[in-house]
N, C-alpha and C positions, 0 to 999 in steps of 0.2 A: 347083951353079952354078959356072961357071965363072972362073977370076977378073979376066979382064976385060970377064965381063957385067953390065950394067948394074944393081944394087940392085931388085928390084921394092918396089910397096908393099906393107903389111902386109894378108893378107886379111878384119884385123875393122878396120882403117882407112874413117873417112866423111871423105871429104875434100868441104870445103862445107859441113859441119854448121855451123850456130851457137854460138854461145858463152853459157854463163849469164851473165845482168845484175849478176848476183852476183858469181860468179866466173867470169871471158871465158876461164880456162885453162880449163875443164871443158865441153867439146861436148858439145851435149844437140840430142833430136829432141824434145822435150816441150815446149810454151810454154804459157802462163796460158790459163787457157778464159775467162778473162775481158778481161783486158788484152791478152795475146799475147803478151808476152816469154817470150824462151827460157828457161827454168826445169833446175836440176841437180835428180838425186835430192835433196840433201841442203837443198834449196830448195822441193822440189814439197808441196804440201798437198791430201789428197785433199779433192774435191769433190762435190757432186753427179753432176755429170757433167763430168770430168777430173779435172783437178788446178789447184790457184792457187797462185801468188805469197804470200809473206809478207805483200805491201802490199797486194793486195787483197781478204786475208783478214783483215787489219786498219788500222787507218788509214782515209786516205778510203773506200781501197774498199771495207772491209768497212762501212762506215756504210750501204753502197748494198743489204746484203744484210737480206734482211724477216727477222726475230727471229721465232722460234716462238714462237705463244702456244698458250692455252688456249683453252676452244672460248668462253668470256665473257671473253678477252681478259689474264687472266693471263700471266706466265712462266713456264713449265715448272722446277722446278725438283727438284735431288736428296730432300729433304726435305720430303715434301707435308705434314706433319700438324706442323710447325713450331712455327707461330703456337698452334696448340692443347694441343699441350704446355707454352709458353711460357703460354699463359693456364691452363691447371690448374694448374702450378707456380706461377703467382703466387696463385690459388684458397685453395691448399692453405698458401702461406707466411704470408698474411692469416691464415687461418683457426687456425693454431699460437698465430701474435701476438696475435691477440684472444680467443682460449679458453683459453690458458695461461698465456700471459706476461703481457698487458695486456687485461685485463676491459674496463676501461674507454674503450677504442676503439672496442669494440662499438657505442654508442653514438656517439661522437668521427665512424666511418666512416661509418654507417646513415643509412637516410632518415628521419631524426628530426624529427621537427617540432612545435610546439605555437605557434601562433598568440598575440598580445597578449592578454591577460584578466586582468579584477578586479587591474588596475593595475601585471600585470606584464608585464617586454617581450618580446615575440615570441625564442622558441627553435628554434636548427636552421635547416631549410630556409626556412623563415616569414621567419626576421628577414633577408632579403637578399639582394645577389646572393655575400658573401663565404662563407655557409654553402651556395652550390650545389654544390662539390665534393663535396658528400655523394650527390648524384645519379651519380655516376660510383663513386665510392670503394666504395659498398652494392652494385654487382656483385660484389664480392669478400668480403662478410664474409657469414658464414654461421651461424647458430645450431645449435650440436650436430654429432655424429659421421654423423648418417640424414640430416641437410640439407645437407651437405658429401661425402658420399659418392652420394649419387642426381646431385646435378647434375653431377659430374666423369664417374660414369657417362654421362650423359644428351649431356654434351659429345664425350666420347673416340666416343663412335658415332655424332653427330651430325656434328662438326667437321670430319674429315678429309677429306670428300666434298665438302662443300662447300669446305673449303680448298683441296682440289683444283682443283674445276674456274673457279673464283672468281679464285684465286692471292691470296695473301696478304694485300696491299692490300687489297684489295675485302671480304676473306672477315673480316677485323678492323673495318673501317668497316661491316657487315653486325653482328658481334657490339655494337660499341659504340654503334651507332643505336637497336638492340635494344632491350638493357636500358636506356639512358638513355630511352628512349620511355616502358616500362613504370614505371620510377621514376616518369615525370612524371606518369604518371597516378595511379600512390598518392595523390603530392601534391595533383592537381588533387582528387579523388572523394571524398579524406576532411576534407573543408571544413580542410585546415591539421593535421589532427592525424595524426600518424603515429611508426611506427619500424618499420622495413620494412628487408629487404638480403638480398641472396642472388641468384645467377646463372640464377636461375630466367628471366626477365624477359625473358636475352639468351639462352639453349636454347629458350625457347617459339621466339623472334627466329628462330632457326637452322631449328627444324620449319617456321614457315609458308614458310623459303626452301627445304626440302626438300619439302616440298608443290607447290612454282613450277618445282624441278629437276626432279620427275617429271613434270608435265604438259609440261614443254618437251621433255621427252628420250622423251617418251609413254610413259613407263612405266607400267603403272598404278597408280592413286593407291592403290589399297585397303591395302596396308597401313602404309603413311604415316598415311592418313585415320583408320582403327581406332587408331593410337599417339596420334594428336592426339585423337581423341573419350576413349580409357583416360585421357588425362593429364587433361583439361580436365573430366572427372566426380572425378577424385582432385582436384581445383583447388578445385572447389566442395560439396566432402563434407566435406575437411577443414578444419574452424575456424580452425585455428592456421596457413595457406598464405592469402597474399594474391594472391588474384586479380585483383586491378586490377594488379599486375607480371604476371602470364601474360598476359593477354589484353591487355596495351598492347603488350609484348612479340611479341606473337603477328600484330598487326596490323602492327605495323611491320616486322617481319622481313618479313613478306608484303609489302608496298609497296615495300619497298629491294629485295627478289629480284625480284620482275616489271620491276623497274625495270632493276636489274644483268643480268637476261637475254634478258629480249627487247628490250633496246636492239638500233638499228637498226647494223650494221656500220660503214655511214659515219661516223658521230657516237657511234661505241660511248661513248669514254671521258668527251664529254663529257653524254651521256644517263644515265650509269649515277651519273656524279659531283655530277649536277643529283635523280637520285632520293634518293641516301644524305642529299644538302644539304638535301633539303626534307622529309624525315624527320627531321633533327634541329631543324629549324628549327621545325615542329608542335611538337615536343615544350618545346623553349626557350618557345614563343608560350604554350602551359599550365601552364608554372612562372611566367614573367614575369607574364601574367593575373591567378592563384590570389593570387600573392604581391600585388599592387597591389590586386585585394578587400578581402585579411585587410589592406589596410591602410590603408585608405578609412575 
């Protein structure tokens, strides 16, 4: 170049470009595929299709964006089998406490119950609404090494599929409508007299919602149906297995999953929260009942 010719421009030079909102020194061709402002690399977030802005990937605008769910309306998350590991570790930490350390919780935890007679006062579940925490607490206490070990089995292969596609919330208000169902029937069946406990109640709960999950997703039922027919002939062959916890258990799970899955999309969260509620509330209605009898 000669030296009194004129400077040309630089030929990677955009002159006109825009400026980031960010930062106005750094010219960018890229803008928000949502909003439109001109966005720098060090601004841009990939998108579905482009890239966005900081703010409207969070803040108001990401409030605008639909949250992945589940295909029953959970949140996707790193951890599917979460809640279930979290309920066998408490299974398993129960079960140390009251077979090793403290015997007598056994009882303290269980559906124990013995009704007013020959002048003395109602024991356990009978005497109240102060002794009902035993209906929730007897999910977790278990009799022996073979009764604590079958249902942690029966959990770990049942839980996580349904935690899955449930998502968390749903898949724990499915477990504890369960077995509180099945307790209440102990209660109700055995005119007052009981002592019952174990997670049996809330695993029956989980098969009949695995039952609901394959006819929804048309899998076939058959070998769901063969596990439910093996369990529920072991239910009533063996003496020492209360069957009024499976089969309350077993009802209810069914009722709360047709309810959690074939809610209609519109009204999902509030159809699926009116089945789990009116599942506990049968259940309440047959301890509240039983209890007001034995005390007539």
């Amino acid at each position: 170049m000669l030296p009194d010719e004129p400077a040309r421009p630089h030929a990677d030079a955009h002159p006109g470009l825009p400026g980031c909102y960010r930062h106005p020194e750094r010219e960018t061709g890229i803008a928000c595929a949502r909003c439109g402002r001109p966005i720098c690399p060090q601004c841009m977030v990939s998108a579905s299709v482009g890239f966005q802005c900081p703010e409207c990937v969070s803040g108001a605008g990401g409030q605008q964006v639909r949250q992945a769910r589940t295909r029953f309306g959970g949140r996707p998350v790193r951890d599917e089998a979460l809640v279930t590991k979290i309920l066998i570790g408490i299974n398993l930490v129960v079960f140390v406490l009251t077979a090793y350390v403290r015997k007598d919780w056994q009882q303290l935890l269980s559906v124990y119950s013995i009704p007013a007679q020959h002048g003395f006062a109602a024991q356990g579940v009978a005497a109240g609404p102060d002794q009902w925490y035993r209906l929730v607490s007897a999910m977790f206490v278990h009799f022996g090494e073979f009764h604590i070990g079958a249902n942690m089995v029966s959990l770990w292969v049942l839980g996580p599929q349904l935690e899955k596609v449930l998502g968390r919330l749903r898949f724990l208000g499915l477990y504890v409508v369960s077995g509180l169902a099945g307790n209440a029937l102990v209660f109700l069946v055995t005119d007052g007299h009981s002592n019952s406990g174990g997670a049996s109640g809330a695993i029956f709960g989980l098969l009949g919602a695995t039952a609901v999950l394959f006819h929804a997703s048309r899998v076939p039922l058959g070998p769901v149906i063969a596990l439910l027919v093996f369990n529920l002939v072991i239910t009533f062959s063996v003496p020492a297995i209360d069957w009024r916890a499976h089969v309350g258990g077993l009802v209810a799970g069914t009722v709360a999953g047709v309810g959690l899955m074939y809610a209609p999309r519109a009204n999902r969260n509030l159809v699926q929260g009116l089945a789990v509620a009116g599942v506990l509330a049968l259940a309440l209605v047959m301890v509240v009942a039983e209890t007001a009898r034995l005390g007539s």
